[in-house]
C-alpha atoms as a printed R data frame, in Angstrom:
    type eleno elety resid chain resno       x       y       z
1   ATOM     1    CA   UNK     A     1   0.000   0.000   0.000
2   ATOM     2    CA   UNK     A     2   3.043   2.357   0.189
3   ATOM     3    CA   UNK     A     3   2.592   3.498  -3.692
4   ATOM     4    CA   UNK     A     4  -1.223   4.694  -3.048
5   ATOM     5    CA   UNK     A     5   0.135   6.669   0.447
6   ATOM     6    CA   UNK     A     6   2.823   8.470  -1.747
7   ATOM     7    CA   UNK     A     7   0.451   9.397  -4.594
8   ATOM     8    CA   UNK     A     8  -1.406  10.592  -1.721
9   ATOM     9    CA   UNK     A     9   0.934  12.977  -0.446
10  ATOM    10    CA   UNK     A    10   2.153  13.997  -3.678
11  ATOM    11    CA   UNK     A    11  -1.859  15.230  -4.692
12  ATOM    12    CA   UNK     A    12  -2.053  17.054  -1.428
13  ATOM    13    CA   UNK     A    13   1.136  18.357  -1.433
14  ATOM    14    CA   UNK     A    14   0.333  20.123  -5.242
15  ATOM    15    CA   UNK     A    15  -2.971  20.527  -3.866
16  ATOM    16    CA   UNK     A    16  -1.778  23.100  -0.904
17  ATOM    17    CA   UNK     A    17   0.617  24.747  -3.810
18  ATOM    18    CA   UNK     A    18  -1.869  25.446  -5.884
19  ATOM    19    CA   UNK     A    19  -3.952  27.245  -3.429
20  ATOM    20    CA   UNK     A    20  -0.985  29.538  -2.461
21  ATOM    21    CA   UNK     A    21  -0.547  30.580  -5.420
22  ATOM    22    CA   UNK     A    22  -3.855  31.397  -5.978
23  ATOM    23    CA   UNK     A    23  -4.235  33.309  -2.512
24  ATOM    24    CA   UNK     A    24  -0.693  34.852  -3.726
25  ATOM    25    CA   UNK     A    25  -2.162  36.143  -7.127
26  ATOM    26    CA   UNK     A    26  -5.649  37.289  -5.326
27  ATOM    27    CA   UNK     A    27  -3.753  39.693  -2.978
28  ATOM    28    CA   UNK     A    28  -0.485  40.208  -4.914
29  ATOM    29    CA   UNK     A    29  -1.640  44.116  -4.381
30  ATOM    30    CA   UNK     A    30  -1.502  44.310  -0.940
31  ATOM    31    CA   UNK     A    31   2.191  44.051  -1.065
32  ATOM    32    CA   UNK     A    32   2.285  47.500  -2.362
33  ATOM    33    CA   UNK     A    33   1.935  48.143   1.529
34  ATOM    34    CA   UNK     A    34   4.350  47.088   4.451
35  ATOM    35    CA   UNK     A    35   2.331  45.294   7.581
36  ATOM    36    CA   UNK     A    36   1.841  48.423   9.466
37  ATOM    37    CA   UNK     A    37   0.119  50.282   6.602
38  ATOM    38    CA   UNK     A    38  -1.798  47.391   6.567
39  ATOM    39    CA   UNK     A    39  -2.839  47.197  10.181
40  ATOM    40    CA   UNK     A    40  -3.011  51.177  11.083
41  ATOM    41    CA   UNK     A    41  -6.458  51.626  12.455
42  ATOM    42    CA   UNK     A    42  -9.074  53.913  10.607
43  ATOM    43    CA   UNK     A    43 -12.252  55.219  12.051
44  ATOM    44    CA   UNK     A    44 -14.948  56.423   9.477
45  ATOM    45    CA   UNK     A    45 -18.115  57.878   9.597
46  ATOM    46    CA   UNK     A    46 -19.977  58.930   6.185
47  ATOM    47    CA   UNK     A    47 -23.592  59.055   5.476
48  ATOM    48    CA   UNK     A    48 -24.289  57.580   1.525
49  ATOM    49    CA   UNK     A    49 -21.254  58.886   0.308
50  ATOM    50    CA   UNK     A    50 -20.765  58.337  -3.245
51  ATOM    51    CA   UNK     A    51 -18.870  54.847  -3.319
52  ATOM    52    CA   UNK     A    52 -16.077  55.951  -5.759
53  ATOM    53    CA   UNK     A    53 -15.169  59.202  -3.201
54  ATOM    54    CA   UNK     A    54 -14.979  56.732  -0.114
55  ATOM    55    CA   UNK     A    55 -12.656  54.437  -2.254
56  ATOM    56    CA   UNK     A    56 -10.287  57.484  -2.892
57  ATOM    57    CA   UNK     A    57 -10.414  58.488   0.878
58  ATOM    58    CA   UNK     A    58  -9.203  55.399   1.665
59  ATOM    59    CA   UNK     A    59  -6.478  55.210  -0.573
60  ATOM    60    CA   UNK     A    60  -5.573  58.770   0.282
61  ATOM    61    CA   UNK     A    61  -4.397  57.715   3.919
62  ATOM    62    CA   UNK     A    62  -1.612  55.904   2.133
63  ATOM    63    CA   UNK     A    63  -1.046  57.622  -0.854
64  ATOM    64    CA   UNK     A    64  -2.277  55.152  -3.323
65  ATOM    65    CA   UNK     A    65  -2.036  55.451  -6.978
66  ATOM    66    CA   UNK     A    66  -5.727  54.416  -7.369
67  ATOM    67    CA   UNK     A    67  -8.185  54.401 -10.920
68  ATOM    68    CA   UNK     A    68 -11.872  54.142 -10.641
69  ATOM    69    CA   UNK     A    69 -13.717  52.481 -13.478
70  ATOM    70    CA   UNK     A    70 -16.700  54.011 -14.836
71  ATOM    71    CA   UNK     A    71 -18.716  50.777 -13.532
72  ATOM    72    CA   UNK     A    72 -18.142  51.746 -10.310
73  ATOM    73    CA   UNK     A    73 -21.295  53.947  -9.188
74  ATOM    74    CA   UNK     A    74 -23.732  54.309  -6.278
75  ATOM    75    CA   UNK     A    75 -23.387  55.098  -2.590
76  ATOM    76    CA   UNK     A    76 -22.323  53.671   0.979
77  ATOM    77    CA   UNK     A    77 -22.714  55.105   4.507
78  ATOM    78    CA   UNK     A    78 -19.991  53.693   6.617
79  ATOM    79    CA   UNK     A    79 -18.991  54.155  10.904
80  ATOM    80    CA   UNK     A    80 -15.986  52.544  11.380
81  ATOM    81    CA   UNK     A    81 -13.935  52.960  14.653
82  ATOM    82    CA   UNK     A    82 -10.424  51.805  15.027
83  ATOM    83    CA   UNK     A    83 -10.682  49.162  12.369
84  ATOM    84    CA   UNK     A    84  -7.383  48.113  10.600
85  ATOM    85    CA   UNK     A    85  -7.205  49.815   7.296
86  ATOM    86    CA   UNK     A    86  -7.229  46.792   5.743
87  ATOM    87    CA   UNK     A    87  -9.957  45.016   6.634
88  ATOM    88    CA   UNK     A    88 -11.688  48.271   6.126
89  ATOM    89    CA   UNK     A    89 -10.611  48.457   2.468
90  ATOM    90    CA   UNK     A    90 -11.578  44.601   2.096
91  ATOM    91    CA   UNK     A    91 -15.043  44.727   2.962
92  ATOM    92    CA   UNK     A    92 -15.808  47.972   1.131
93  ATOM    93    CA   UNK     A    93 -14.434  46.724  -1.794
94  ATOM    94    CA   UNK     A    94 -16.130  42.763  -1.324
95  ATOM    95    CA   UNK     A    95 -19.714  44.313  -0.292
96  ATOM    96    CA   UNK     A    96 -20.472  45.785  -3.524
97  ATOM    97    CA   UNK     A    97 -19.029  43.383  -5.543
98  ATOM    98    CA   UNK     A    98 -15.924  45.344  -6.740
99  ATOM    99    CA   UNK     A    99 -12.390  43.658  -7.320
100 ATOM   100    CA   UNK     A   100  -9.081  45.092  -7.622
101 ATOM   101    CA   UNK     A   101  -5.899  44.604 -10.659
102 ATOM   102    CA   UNK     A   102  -2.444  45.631  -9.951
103 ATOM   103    CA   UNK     A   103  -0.849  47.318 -12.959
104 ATOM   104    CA   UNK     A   104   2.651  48.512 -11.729
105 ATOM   105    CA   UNK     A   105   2.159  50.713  -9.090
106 ATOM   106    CA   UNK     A   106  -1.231  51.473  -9.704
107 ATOM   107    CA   UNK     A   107  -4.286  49.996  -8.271
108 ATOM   108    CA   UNK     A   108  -7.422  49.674 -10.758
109 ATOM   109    CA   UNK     A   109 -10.604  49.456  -9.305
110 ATOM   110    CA   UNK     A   110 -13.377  47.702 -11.487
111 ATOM   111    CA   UNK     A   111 -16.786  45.714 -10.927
112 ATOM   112    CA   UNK     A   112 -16.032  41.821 -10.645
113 ATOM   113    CA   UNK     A   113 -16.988  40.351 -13.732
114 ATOM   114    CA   UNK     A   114 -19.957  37.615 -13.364
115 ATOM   115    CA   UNK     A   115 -18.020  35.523 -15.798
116 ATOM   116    CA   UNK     A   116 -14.778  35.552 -14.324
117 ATOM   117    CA   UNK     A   117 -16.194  34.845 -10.948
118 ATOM   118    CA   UNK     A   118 -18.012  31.887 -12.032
119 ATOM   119    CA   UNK     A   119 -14.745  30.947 -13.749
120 ATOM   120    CA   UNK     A   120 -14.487  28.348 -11.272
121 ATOM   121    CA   UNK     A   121 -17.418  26.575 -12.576
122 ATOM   122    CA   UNK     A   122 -15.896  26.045 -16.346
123 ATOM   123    CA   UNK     A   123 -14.843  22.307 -17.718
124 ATOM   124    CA   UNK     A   124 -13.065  21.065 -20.647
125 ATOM   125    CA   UNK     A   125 -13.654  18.779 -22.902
126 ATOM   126    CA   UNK     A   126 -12.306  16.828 -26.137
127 ATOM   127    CA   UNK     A   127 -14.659  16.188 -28.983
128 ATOM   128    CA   UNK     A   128 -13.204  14.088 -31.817
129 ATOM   129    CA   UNK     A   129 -14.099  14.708 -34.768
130 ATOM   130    CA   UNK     A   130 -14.857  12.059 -37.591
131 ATOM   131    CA   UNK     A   131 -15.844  12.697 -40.614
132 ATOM   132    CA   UNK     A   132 -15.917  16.974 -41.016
133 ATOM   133    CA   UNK     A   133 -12.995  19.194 -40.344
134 ATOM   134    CA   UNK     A   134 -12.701  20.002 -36.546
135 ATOM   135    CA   UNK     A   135 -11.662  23.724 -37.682
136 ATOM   136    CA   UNK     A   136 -14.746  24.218 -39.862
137 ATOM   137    CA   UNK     A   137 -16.496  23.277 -36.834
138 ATOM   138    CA   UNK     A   138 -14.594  25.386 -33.963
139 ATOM   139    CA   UNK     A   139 -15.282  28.605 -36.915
140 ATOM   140    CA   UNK     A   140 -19.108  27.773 -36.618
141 ATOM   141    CA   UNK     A   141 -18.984  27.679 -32.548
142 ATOM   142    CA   UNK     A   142 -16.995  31.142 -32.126
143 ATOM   143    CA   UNK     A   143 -18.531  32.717 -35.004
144 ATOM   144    CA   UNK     A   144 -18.880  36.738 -34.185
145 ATOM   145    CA   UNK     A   145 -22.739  36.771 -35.025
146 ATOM   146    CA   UNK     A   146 -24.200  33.512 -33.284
147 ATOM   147    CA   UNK     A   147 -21.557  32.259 -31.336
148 ATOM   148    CA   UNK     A   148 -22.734  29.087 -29.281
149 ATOM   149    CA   UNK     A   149 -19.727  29.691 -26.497
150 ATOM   150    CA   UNK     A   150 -20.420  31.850 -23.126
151 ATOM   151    CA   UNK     A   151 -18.323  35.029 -22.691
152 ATOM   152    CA   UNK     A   152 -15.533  33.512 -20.953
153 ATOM   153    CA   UNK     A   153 -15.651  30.117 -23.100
154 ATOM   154    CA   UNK     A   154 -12.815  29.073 -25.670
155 ATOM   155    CA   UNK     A   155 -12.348  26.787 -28.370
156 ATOM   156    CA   UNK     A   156  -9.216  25.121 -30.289
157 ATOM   157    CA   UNK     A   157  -8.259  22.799 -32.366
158 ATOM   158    CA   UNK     A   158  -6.134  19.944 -32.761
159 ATOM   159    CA   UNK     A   159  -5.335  19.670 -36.129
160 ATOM   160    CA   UNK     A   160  -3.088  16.154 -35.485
161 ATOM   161    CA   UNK     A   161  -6.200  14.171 -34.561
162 ATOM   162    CA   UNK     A   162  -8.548  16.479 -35.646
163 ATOM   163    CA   UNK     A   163  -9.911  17.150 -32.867
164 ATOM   164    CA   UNK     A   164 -12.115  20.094 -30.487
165 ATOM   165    CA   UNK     A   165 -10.686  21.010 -27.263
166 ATOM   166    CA   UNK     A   166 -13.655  23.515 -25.915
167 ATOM   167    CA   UNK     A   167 -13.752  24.894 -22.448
168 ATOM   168    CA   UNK     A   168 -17.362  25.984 -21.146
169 ATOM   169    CA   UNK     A   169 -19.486  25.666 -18.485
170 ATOM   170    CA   UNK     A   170 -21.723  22.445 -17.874
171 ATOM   171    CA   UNK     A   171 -24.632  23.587 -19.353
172 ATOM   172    CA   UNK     A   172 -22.918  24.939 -22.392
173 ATOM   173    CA   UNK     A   173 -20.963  22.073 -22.868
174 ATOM   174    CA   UNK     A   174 -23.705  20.063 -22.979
175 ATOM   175    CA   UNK     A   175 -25.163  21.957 -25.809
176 ATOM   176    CA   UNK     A   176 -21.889  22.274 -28.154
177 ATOM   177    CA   UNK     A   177 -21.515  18.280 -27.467
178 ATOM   178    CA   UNK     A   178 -24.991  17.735 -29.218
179 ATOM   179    CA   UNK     A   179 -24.427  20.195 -31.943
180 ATOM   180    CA   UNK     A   180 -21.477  18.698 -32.675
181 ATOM   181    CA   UNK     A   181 -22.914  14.875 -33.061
182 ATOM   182    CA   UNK     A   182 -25.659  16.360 -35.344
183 ATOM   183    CA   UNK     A   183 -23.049  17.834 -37.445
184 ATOM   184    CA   UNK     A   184 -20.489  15.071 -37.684
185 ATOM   185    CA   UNK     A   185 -22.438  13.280 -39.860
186 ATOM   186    CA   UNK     A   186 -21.173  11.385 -43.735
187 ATOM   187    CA   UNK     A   187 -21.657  13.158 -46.278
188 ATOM   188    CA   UNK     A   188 -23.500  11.605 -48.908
189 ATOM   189    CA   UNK     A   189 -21.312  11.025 -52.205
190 ATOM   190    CA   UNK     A   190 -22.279  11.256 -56.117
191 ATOM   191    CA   UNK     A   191 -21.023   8.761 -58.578
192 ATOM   192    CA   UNK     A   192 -20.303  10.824 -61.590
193 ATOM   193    CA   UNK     A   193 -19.214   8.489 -64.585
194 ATOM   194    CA   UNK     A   194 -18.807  10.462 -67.971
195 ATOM   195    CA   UNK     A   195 -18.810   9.411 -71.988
196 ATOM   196    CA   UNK     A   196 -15.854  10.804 -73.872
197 ATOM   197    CA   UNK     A   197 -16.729  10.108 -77.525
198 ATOM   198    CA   UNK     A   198 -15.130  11.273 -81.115
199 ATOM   199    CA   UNK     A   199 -17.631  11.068 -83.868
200 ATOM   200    CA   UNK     A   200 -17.804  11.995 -87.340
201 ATOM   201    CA   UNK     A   201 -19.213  15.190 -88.188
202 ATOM   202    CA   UNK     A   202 -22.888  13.631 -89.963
203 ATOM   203    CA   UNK     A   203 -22.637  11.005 -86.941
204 ATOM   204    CA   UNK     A   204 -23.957  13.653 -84.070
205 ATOM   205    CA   UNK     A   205 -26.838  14.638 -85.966
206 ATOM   206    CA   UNK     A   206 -28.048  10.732 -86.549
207 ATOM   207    CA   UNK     A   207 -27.242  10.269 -82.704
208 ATOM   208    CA   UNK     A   208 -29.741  12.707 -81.430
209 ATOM   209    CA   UNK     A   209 -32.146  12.159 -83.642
210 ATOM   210    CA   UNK     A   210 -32.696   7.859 -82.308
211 ATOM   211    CA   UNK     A   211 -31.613   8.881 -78.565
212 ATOM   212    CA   UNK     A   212 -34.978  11.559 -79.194
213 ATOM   213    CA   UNK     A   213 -36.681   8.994 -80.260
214 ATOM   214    CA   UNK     A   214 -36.054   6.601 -77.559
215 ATOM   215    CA   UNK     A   215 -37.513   9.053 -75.113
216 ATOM   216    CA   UNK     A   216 -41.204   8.502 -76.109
217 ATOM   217    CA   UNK     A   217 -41.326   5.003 -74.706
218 ATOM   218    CA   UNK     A   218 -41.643   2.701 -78.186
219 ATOM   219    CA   UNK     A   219 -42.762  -0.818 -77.647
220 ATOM   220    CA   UNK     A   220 -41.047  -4.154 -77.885
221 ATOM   221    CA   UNK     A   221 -42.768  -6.069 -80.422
222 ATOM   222    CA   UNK     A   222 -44.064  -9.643 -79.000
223 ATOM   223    CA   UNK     A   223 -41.866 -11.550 -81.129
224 ATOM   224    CA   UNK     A   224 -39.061  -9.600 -80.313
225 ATOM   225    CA   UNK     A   225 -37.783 -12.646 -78.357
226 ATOM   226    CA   UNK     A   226 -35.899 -12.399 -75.493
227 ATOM   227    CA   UNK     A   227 -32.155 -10.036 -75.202
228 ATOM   228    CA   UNK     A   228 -29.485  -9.900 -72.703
229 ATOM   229    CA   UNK     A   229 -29.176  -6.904 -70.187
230 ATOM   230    CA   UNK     A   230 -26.164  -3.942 -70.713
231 ATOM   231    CA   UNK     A   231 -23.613  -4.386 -73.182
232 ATOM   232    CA   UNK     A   232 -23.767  -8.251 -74.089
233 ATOM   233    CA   UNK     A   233 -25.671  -7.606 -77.319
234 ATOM   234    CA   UNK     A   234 -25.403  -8.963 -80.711
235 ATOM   235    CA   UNK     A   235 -25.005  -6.288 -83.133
236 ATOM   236    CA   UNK     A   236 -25.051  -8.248 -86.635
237 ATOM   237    CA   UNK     A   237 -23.882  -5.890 -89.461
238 ATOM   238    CA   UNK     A   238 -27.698  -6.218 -91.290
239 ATOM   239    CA   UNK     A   239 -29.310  -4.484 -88.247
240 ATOM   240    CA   UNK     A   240 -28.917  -0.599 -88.511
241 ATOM   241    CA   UNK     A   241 -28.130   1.204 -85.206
242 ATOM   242    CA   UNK     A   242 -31.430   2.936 -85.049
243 ATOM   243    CA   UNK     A   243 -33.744   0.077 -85.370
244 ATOM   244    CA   UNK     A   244 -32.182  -1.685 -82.638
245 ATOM   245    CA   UNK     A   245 -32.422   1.618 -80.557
246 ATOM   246    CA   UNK     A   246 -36.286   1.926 -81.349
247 ATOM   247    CA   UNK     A   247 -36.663  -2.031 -79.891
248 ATOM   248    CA   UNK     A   248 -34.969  -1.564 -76.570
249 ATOM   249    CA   UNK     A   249 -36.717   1.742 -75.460
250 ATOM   250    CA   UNK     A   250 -38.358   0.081 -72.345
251 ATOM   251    CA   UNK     A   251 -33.953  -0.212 -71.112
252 ATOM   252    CA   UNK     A   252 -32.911   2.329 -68.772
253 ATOM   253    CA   UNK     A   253 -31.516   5.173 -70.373
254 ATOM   254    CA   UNK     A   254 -27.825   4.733 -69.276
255 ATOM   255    CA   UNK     A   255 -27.925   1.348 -71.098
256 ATOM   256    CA   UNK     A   256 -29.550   2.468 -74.154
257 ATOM   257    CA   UNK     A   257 -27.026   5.284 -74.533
258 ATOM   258    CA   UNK     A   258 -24.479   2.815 -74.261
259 ATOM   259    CA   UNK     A   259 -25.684   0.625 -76.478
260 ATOM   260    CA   UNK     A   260 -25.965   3.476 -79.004
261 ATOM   261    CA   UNK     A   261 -22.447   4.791 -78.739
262 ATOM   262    CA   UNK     A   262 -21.497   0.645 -79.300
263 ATOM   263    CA   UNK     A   263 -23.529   0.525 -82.257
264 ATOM   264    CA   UNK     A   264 -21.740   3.183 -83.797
265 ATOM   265    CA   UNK     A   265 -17.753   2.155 -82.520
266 ATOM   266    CA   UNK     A   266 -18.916  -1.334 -84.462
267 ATOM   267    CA   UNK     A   267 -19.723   1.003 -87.681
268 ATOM   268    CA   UNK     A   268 -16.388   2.939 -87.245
269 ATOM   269    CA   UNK     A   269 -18.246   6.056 -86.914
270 ATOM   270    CA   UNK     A   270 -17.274   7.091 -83.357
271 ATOM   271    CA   UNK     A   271 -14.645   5.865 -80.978
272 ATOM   272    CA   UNK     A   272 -15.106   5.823 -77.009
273 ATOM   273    CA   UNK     A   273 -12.016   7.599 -75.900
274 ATOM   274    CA   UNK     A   274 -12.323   6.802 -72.125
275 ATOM   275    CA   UNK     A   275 -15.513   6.215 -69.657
276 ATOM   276    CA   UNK     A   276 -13.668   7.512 -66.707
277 ATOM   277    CA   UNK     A   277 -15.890   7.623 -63.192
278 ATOM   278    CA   UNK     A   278 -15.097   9.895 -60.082
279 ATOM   279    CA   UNK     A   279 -16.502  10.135 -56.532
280 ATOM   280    CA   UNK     A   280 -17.514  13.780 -55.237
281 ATOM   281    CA   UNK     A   281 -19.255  14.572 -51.704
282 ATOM   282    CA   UNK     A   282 -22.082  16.428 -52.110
283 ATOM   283    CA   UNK     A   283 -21.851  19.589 -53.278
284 ATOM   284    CA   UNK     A   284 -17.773  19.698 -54.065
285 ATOM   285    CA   UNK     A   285 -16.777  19.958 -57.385
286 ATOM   286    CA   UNK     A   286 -15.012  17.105 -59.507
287 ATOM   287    CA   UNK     A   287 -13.369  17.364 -62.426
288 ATOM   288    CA   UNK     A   288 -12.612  15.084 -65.295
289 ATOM   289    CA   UNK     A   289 -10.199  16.153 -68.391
290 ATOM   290    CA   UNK     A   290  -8.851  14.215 -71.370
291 ATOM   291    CA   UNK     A   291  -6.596  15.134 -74.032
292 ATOM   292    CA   UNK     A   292  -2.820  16.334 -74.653
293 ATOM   293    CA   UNK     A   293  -0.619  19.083 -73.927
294 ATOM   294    CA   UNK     A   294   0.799  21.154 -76.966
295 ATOM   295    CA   UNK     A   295   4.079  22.262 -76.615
296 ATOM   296    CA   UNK     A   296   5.206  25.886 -77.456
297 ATOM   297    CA   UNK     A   297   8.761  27.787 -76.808
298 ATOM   298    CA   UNK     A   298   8.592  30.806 -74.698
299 ATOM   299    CA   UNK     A   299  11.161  33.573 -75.069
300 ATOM   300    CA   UNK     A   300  11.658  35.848 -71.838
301 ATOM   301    CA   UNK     A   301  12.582  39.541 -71.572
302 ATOM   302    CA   UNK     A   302  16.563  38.668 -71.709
303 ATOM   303    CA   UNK     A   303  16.204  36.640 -74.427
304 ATOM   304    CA   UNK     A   304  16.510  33.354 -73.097
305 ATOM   305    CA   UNK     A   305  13.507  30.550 -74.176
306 ATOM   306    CA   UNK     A   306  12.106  27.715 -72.431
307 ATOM   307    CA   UNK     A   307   9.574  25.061 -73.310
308 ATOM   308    CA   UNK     A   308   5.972  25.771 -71.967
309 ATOM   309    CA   UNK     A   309   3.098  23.447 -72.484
310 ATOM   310    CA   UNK     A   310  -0.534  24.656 -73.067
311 ATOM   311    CA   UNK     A   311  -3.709  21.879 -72.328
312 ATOM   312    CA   UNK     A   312  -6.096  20.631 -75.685
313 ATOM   313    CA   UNK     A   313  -8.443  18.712 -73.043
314 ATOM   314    CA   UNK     A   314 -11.961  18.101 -73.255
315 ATOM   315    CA   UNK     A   315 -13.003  18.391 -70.113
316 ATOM   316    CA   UNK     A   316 -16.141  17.971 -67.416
317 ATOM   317    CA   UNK     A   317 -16.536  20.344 -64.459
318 ATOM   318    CA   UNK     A   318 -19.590  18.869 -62.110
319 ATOM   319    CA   UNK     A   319 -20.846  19.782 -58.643
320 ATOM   320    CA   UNK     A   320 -23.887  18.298 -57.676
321 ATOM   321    CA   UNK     A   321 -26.246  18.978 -54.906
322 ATOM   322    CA   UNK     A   322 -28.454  16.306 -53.324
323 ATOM   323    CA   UNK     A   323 -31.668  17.347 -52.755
324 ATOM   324    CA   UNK     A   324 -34.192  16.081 -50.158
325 ATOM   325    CA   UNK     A   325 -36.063  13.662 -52.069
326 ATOM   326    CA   UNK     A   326 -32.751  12.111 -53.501
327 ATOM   327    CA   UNK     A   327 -32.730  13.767 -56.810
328 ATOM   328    CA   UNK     A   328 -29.466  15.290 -57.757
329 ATOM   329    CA   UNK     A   329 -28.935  18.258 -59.064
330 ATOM   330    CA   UNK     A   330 -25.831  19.270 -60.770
331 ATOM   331    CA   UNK     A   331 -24.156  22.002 -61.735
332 ATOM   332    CA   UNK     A   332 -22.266  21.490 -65.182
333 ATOM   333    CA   UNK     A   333 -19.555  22.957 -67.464
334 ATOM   334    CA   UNK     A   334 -18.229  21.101 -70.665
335 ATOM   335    CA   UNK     A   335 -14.876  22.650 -72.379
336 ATOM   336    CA   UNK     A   336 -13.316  21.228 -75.380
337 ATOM   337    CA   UNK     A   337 -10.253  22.881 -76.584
338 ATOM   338    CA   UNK     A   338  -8.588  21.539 -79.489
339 ATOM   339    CA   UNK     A   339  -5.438  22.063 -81.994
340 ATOM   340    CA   UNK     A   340  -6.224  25.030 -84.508
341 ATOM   341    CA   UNK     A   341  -4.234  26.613 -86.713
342 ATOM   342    CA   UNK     A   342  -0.379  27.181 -86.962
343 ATOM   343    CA   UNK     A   343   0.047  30.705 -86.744
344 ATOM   344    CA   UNK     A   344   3.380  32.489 -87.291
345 ATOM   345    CA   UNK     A   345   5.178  34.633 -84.204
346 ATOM   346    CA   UNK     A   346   8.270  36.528 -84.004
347 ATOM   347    CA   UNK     A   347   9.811  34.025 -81.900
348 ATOM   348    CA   UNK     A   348   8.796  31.453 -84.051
349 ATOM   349    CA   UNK     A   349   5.296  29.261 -85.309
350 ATOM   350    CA   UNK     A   350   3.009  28.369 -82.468
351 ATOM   351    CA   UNK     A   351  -0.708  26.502 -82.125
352 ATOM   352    CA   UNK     A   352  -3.259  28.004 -81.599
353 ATOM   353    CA   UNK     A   353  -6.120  26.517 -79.559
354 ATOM   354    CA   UNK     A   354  -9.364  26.446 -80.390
355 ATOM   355    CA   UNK     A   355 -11.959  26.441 -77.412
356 ATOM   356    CA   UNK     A   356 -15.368  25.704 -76.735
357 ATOM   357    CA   UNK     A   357 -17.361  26.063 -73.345
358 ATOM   358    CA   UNK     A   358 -20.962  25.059 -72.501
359 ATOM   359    CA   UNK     A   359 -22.396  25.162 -68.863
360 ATOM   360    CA   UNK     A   360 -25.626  24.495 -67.801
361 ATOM   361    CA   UNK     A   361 -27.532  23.245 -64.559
362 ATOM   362    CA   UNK     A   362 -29.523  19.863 -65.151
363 ATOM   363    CA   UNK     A   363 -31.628  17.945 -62.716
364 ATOM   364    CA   UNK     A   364 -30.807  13.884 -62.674
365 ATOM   365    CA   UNK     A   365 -33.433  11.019 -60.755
C-alpha cells in the first residue's frame, strides 16, 4: 500500500501549492503596503457617500495610486472605529461586488466580472471529430454573429487528430456536445461516370435524332424474343443502329445510350475515348479532363527561351447537390479545346487553340 500513500501525499502536497498561489495572485496588491500600513487603524463615519469618493479616501491615507472604473457607481454610509485599514478596504471593496488589478504601481478598481467569478465553474472537454474538419467546426462555434460559447468560453483545435478542445461551463458544454454529433455526420457522395466520344461530323446529328426517339417510350414487339441486359448484345452488321435503338426503349436510359455509342464504334463512326468515373461529396466539385498538352517555346525579356506546355483537353466540371427527395442536381460545365491553326510569331510558329465552353444546370433522378 506504500505506492497509493505516496500518490497521496504527492496530490495534497500540489494541492496546498496550488492554493498559495492562488491566494498569492488574489492579494499580490496588498504588497504595495508594508504590515503596518496594513494594520493602522481607521475610524470612518460617512452618510451615503458616493462609493467611488470613499474608495479614494481610503487610498488617500496611504497615498495610493488608485483608478476608478466608470462601472463603479452608487453610494455607501460607513462608521468605522479603530478598524485596521485593511480590513476596512476589504469589505468595502467585497460588499459591492468590486475587485481590484495591480498594474505597476497602480491599483485599478473595477466591478467583478460575473463571468470571471463563475470561472471556477468552467470544464473542458475533447470532442473528436470524424468525418468533417474540426476547424470548420470550432469557426461555426466562435462565429462573431451567433456564437454558441459563453463570454468567458474558448475553443481550439487539434489539427493532429482532428480534434475540439472547448472549455465551457456544464450547461454549455452540454449543448456544443450535441451540436457537434448532429453535425459530424457522412456526407453523402455522387457517382459521376462520364462518356468521352469522337464522332464523325454527320454522326452527331443521326445520334440525337434515335436517342430523341427513344424518349417517347416505343414498344417491344411480342416476337421480339428475349435479349441480354447492358452491353452483351449482338449487333449483326444487317441491323442498322437505329432500329435496334427503337426495340430496346423500355432499357434504362444509361444502357440504351451505351448501347448506341457501341452501335456506332462497331460502324467505325465514333470511338469511345475513355468512360472515366469519379466520386464527389455532395456539393464539391469534380473534375474530369482528357486530351494532350501542346508544346510551345517561350522567349523571356533577356532573351533566353524555355519550353511551356498549353492543355487541348476536353473536359467535365460537375458539382452536384443532393436534394431532399434524392434527386441530384448538378451544376455542369463542358470545355473542349482543341489544336487550330499554326500561326506564325516573331519568336517562331506556335498553335493556336481552339476552345469551346458550354455550362448548364440539369436535374438527374
Amino acid at each position: 500500500m506504500k505506492p497509493i500513500k505516496f500518490s497521496f501525499r504527492a496530490l495534497s502536497l500540489l494541492l496546498v501549492l496550488c492554493s498559495t498561489s492562488g491566494y498569492a495572485m488574489e492579494n499580490s496588491w496588498k504588497s504595495l503596503l508594508s504590515e503596518e500600513q496594513r494594520q493602522q487603524p481607521v475610524s470612518l463615519n460617512t452618510d451615503k457617500m458616493p462609493l467611488s469618493q470613499l474608495i479614494q479616501l481610503l487610498a488617500d491615507q496611504h497615498q495610493l495610486n488608485i483608478l476608478i472604473t466608470d462601472q463603479v457607481s452608487g453610494e455607501s454610509s460607513l462608521k468605522l472605529n479603530k478598524v485596521a485599514w485593511q480590513d476596512a478596504f476589504d469589505t468595502l471593496l467585497t460588499s459591492h461586488g468590486l475587485t481590484v488589478h495591480t498594474q505597476g504601481s497602480m491599483l485599478r478598481i473595477d466591478v467583478a466580472d460575473d463571468a470571471a467569478v463563475d470561472n471556477s465553474q468552467h470544464r473542458s472537454i475533447l470532442l473528436s471529430v470524424n468525418f468533417a474538419k474540426a476547424s470548420d467546426l470550432a469557426s461555426l462555434l466562435k462565429n462573431e454573429q451567433q456564437s454558441f460559447l459563453s463570454p468567458n468560453g474558448a475553443v481550439s483545435v487539434d489539427e493532429r487528430t482532428n480534434t475540439l478542445i472547448v472549455r465551457d461551463t456544464p450547461e454549455q458544454l452540454a449543448t456544443i456536445r450535441q451540436l457537434v454529433n448532429d453535425l459530424d455526420v457522412p456526407v453523402k457522395q455522387v457517382l459521376i461516370e462520364a462518356r468521352m466520344v469522337t464522332v464523325k461530323a454527320n454522326v452527331s446529328k443521326e445520334l440525337g435524332i434515335r436517342w430523341g426517339a427513344s424518349e417517347y417510350g416505343l414498344a417491344i414487339p411480342e416476337d421480339a424474343g428475349s435479349f441480354v441486359k447492358g452491353m452483351q448484345v449482338d449487333l449483326p452488321a444487317t441491323n442498322p443502329a437505329g432500329t435496334f435503338s427503337a426495340n430496346l426503349a423500355r432499357l434504362s436510359d444509361d444502357i440504351l445510350l451505351d448501347l448506341e455509342l457501341t452501335a456506332l464504334e462497331q460502324e467505325n463512326k465514333a470511338e469511345i475515348i475513355t468512360s472515366p468515373k469519379i466520386f464527389t461529396s455532395n456539393q464539391q466539385p469534380a473534375y474530369i479532363e482528357q486530351g494532350t498538352e501542346i508544346p510551345y517555346v517561350e522567349t523571356a525579356a533577356h532573351g533566353a527561351t524555355a519550353v511551356q506546355f498549353k492543355k487541348a483537353v476536353m473536359g467535365l466540371s460537375v458539382t452536384p447537390q443532393i436534394t431532399p427527395n434524392n434527386h441530384v442536381l448538378m451544376e455542369l460545365t463542358i470545355t473542349q479545346n482543341t489544336r487550330g491553326d499554326t500561326v506564325a510569331t516573331p519568336t517562331g510558329p506556335a498553335v493556336a487553340i481552339d476552345t469551346q465552353e458550354m455550362s448548364t444546370r440539369v436535374l438527374a433522378r
